[in-house]
C-alpha positions as CSV (number, residue, x, y, z in Angstrom):
1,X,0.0,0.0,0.0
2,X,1.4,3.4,-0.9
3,X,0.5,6.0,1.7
4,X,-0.3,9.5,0.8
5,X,-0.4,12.5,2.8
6,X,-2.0,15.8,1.9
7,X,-1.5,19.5,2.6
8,X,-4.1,21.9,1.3
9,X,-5.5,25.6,3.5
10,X,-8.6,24.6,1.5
11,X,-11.0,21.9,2.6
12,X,-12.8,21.6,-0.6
13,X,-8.9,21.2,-2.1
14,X,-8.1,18.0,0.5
15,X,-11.7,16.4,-0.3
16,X,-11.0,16.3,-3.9
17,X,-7.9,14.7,-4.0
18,X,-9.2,12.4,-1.7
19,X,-12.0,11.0,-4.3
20,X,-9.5,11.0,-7.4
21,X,-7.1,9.2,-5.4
22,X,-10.5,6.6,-4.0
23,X,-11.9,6.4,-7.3
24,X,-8.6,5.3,-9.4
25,X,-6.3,4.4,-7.5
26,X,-7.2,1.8,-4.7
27,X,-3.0,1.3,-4.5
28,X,-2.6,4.5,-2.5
29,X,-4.3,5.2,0.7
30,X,-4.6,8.5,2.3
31,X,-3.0,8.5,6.0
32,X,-3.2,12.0,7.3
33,X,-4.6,15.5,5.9
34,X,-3.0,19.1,6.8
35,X,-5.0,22.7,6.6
36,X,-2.0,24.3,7.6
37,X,1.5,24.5,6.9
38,X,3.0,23.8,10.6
39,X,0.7,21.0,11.1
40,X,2.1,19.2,7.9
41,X,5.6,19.8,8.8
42,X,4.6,17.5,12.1
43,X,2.9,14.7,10.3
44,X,5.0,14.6,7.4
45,X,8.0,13.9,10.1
46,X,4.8,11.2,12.2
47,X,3.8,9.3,9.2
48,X,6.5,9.5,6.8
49,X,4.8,9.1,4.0
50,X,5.0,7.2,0.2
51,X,3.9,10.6,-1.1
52,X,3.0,14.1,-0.3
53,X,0.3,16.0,-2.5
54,X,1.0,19.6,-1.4
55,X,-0.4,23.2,-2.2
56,X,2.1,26.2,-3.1
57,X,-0.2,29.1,-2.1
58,X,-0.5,28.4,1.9
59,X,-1.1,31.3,4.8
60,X,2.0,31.8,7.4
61,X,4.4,29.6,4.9
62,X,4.1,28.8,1.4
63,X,4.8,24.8,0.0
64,X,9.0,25.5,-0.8
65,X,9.2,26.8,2.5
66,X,7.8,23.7,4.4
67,X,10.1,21.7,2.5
68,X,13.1,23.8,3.5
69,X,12.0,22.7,7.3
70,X,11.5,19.0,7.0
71,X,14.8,16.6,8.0
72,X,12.3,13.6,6.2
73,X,12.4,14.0,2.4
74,X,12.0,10.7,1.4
75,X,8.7,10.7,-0.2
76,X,7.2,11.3,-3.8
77,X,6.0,15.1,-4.2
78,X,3.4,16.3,-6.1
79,X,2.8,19.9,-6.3
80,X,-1.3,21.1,-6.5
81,X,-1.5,24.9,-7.2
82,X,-3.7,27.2,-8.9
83,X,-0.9,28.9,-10.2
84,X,1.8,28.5,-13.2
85,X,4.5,30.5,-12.4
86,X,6.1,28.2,-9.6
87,X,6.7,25.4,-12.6
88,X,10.7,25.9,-12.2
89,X,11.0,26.1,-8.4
90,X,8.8,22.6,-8.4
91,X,11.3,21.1,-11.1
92,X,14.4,22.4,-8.7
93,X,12.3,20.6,-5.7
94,X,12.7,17.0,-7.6
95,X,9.2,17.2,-8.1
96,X,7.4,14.4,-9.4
97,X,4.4,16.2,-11.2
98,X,2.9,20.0,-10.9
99,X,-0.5,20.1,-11.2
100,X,-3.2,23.0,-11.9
101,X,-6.1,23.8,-10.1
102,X,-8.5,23.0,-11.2
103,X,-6.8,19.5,-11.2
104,X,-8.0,17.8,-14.7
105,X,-8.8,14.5,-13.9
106,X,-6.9,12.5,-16.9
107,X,-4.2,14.3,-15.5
108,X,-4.6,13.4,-11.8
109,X,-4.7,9.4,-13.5
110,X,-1.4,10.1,-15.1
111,X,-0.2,11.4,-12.1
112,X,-1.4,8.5,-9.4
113,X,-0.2,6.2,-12.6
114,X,3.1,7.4,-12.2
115,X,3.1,6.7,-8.2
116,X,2.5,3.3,-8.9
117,X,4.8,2.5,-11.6
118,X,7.4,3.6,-9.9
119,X,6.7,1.9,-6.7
120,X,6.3,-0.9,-8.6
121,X,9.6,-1.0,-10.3
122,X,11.3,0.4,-6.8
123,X,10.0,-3.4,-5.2
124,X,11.1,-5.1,-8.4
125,X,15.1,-3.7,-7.7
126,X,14.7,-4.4,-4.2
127,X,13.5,-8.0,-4.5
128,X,17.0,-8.3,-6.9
129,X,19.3,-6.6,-4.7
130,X,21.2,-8.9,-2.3
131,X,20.9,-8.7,1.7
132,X,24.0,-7.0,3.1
133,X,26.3,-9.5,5.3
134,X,25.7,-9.8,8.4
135,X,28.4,-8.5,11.0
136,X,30.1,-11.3,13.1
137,X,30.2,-11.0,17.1
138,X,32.4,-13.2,18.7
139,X,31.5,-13.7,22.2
140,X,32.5,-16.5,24.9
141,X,30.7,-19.3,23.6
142,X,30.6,-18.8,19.8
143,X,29.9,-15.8,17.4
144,X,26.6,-13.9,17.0
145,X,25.4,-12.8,13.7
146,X,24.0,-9.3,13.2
147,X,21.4,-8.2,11.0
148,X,22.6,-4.5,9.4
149,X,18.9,-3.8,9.3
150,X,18.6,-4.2,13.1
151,X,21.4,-2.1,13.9
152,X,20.5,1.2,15.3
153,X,23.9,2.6,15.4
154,X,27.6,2.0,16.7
155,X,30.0,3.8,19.0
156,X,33.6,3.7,19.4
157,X,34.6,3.1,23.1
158,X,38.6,3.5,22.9
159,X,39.7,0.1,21.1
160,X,36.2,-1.8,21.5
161,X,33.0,-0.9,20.1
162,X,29.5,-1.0,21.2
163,X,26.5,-2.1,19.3
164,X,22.8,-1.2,19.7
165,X,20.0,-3.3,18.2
166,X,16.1,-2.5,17.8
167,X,15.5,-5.0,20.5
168,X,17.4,-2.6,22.9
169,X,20.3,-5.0,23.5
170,X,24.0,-3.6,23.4
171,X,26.9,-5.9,23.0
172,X,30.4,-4.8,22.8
173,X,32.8,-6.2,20.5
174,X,36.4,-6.6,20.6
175,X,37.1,-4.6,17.5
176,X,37.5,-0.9,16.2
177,X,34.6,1.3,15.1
178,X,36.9,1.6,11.6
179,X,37.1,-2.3,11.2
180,X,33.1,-2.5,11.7
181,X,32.4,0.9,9.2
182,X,34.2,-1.2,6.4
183,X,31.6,-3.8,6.4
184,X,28.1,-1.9,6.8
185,X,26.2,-0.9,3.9
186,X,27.7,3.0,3.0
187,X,23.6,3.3,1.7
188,X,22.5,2.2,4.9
189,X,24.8,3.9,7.9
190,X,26.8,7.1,8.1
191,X,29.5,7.9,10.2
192,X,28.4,11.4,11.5
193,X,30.8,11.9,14.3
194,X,34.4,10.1,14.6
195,X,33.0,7.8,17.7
196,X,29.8,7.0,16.2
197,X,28.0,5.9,13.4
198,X,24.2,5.4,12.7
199,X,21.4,3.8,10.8
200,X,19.9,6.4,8.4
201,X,16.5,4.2,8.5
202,X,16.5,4.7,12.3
203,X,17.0,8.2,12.7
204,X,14.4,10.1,13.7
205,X,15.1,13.7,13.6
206,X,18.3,16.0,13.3
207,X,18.5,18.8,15.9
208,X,20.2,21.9,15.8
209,X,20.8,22.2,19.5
210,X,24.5,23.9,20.4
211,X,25.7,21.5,17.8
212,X,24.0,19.4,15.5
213,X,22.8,16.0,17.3
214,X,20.5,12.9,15.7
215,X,17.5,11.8,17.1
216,X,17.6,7.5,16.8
217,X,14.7,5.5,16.9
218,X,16.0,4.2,20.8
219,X,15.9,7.8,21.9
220,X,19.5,8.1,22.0
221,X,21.4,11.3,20.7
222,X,24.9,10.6,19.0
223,X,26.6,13.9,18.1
């Protein structure tokens, strides 16, 4: 299922897209709506959505704007305005379609088309790319294998190196933070301080706090 989010100031806007997207595209599912700008930024960041149908023309902060706030970009967007002359600034956005109000409804099909070849083909590559290796633990009584996908993030502690998982179990290894790094997936983690590195999946927001710091999924703020 492909989940959508929309952000609209105009009611009548949100309800329309919501019965295009009902009426041709049972695929995608609508997860969360926003009137105003502020409110999308926050459920944008919640949901993290497949794709975000959003308005230009919005009171307190206009469409570009909210996208200059968000740390979570990784959705399809699709621009819905009344006017034409934003057509470059949406192309410099990596915008998947620009559509005028009042939205043409062969075009809106082209449009939700689109979504779901791409999603399509996106599963297809996944399927055919491999797993990364596990990393290899030894403890006392044999050697653990670890999932990369479970990984939360890593932290140098002087010539050892601790690990946390989703399950919220540490261990600590008998091997540098460097000797680890060169195994991981460079897609997957990213070494954003010299005594730690994290899992992009599980981060949850960046803060700008007297240095930058990254929220992770366990709570936990490596610098």
């Amino acid at each position: 299922m492909i989940r959508a989010l929309i952000i609209d100031d105009e009611e009548a806007g949100i309800e329309t897209l919501r019965i295009l997207i009902s009426r041709h595209a049972t695929e995608i599912r609508v997860v969360a709506v926003a009137l105003q700008p502020e409110d999308g930024i926050r459920k944008i960041e919640d949901f993290k959505p497949d794709v975000v149908f959003l308005d230009i023309s919005m009171p307190t902060m206009n469409g570009f704007e909210l996208l200059e706030k968000l740390s979570y970009r990784d959705f399809k967007l699709v621009f819905t305005t009344a006017h034409k002359d934003y057509a470059i600034a949406a192309i410099k956005n990596k915008a998947l379609d620009y559509l005028l109000k009042p939205i043409a409804h062969d075009d809106f099909k082209k449009c939700l088309q689109t979504i779901i070849a791409e999603r399509e083909q996106q599963e297809v590559m996944q399927k055919h790319v491999p797993s990364p290796a596990p990393l290899e633990i030894v403890v006392k009584d044999g050697i653990i294998y670890l999932k990369q996908k479970d990984i939360i993030r890593l932290e140098a502690s002087r010539s050892y190196t601790e690990i946390y998982l989703d399950n919220g179990v540490k261990h600590v290894a008998s091997r540098s933070l460097i000797e680890f790094e060169a195994k991981l997936d460079p897609g997957m983690f990213f070494r954003c301080h010299k005594s730690h590195v994290v899992n992009l999946h599980k981060v949850q927001k960046f803060v700008n706090h007297q240095g930058f710091f990254v929220l992770m999924s366990d709570g936990s703020l490596p610098d």
